[in-house]
Phi, psi and omega in degrees: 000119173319132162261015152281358179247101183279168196285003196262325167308329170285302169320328176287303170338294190307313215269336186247028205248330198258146120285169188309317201306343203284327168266351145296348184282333185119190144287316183302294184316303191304287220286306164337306175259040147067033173287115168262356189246147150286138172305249197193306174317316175228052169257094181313168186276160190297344183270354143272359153303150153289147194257069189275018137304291167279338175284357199267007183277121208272316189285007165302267202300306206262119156248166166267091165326154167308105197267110169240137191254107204262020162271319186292283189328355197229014169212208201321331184282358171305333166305320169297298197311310192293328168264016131299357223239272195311330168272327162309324161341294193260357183229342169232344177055003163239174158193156162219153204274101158248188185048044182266020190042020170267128176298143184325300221264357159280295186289005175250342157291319190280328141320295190298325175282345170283337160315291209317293200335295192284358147268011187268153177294148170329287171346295209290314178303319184266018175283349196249001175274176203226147129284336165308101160300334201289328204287129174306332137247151178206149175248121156194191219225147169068208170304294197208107205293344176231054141204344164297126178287352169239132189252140175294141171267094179181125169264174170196152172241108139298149176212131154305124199225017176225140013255153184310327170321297201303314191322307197296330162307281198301317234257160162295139140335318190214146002300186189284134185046023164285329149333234177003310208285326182287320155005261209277002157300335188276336174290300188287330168308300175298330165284319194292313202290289193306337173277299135349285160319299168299281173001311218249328169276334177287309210276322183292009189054065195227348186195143177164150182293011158245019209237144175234099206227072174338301216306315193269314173328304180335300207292316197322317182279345175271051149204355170280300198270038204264212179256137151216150208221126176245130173228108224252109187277109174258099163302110193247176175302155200232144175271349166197090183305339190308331198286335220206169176220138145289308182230161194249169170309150199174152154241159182274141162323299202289227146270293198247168130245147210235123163213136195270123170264150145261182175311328170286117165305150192184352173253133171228163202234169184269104208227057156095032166089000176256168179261122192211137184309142137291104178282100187283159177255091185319149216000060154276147157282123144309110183263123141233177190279140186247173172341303155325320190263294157351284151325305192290324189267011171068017168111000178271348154262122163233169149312129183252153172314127147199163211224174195236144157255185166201168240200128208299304200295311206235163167271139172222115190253137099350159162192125165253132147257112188233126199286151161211195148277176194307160160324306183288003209266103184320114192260120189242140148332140178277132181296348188268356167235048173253168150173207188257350161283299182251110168254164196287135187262352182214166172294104184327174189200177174184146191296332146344275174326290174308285186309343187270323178290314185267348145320321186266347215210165181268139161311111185234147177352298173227010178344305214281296156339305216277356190263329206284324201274122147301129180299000000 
């Protein structure tokens, strides 16, 4: 190679060799056709890369989250659980959920059938992609693939997932009984998410059985019929992860997200200014607090940063379920954690609001939160 021709100019070469529409297609497409450079398109900037050097010292890197055992939570010992509950809250926004009761042999069906999906030829696959945030179902690549100035090493299936009727309309056909699993995978998600919730409002001291407060009775039945949305991430092998994020730092929009890991590790949280693996737990939930719940508890639970890496080796696929209120439903500070010490810190909002914002604008880590808070 001549040295006046840099590795990044060959990258450029290469890179004008693909059209966009071809990357507009996913990852899951590059890598099906045997890509061996990353493209230029989803080479992040160095100061966003991963540091898989220094990340790579396990005791460094790897944290355990705060384990709430959501059988001891729903009996004599709840009192302790909820203030573990409350600390993981306030101190870490992630934690994770065993003995949640959804059954096994549902999340190992509903894994396997998002596997299929994303094993289906491109064609089957690329009849459901979008441009539409509003579509009930959508297939696409990075955030938004025509708009992003970088692209994320990630495909995804949105799935409107309320009222449970639409799923069985919206959801793919194929593979086979993927339709079902999501059903009742979004039904046993959504009791756990609602249960989850009183817990979580009890622990801001907003709910308990000695307590009679309408406003949280309220939200509680406003959270029976509230949104959800599942979304199932596929990372596929990447030939030079140092280069890329499957997701770049971000908080999820909502109150809660529930998410089903596989064995390969790839999510880190934001910890006390480091970056650090989440050591998954088989069929655990990962809970973390989104944007909403922030608002609502008026900053004393927050949303925390967190990005995906990905790995030369393995496919690593996901499912987020992520809760909110009905959609049109103004999300407010709660009035009962107001006061002349805590005075109110956000705006109202509304998933509008939020859609119009990430329409306009590229998604950076907590922008949107952070456009929401009074000064």
């Amino acid at each position: 190679m001549s040295p006046a021709i840099s590795l990044q100019s060959v990258r450029n070469m290469s890179d004008s060799s693909q059209s966009e529409n071809e990357y507009q297609k996913g990852v899951k497409h590059l890598y099906e056709n045997g890509i061996q450079k990353v493209p230029n398109k989803y080479i992040f900037p160095i100061l966003d890369r991963p540091n898989t050097e220094k990340e790579s010292h396990v005791n460094e890197a790897n944290i355990k989250l705060p384990i709430i055992d959501f059988a001891e939570l729903q009996g004599a010992n709840r009192s302790q659980v909820l203030k573990d509950l409350t600390n993981a809250c306030a101190q870490y926004g992630f934690f994770q959920v065993v003995n949640h009761g959804v059954p096994i042999d549902g999340i190992t069906s509903m894994t396997d059938a998002c596997k299929r999906f994303f094993e289906l030829p491109f064609e089957e696959r690329a009849k459901y992609m979008s441009a539409d945030m509003k579509a009930p179902v959508r297939y696409g690549t990075s955030f938004s693939q025509n708009k992003d100035g970088v692209y994320c090493w990630r495909d995804f299936l949105k799935l409107v997932c309320h009222p449970v009727p639409d799923v069985l309309s919206n959801c793919p056909s194929s593979p086979e009984h993927l339709r079902k699993q999501t059903a009742a995978y979004s039904k046993e998600t959504r009791n756990l998410f609602l249960m989850l919730m009183e817990a979580i409002l009890e622990s801001l001291g907003l709910w308990g059985a000695e307590m009679n407060i309408t406003e949280e009775n309220d939200i509680l039945e406003e959270f029976e019929d509230g949104s959800q949305i599942i979304v199932t991430n596929c990372y596929p092998p990447c030939p030079e992860p140092e280069l890329t994020l499957g997701m770049p730092p971000h908080s999820d929009y909502g109150f809660l997200t529930l998410l089903l890991q596989d064995e390969v590790k790839g999510l880190q949280i934001q910890f006390e200014e480091k970056w650090l693996t989440v050591e998954p737990i088989p069929n655990a939930f990962v809970v973390n607090i989104g944007d909403h719940l922030e608002i609502f508890s008026n900053g004393r639970y927050k949303s925390v940063l967190h990005r995906v890496l990905v790995n030369q080796e393995k496919t690593r696929v996901t499912v987020a379920s992520l809760h909110s209120l009905p959609f049109e439903r103004v999300i407010r500070p709660s009035p009962k954690l107001i006061n002349k010490h805590n005075p109110t810190r956000y705006k109202d909002t509304d998933f509008a609001t939020f859609l119009e914002y990430i329409s306009s604008c590229e998604p950076k880590k907590k922008a949107f939160l952070e456009s929401r808070k009074l000064s």
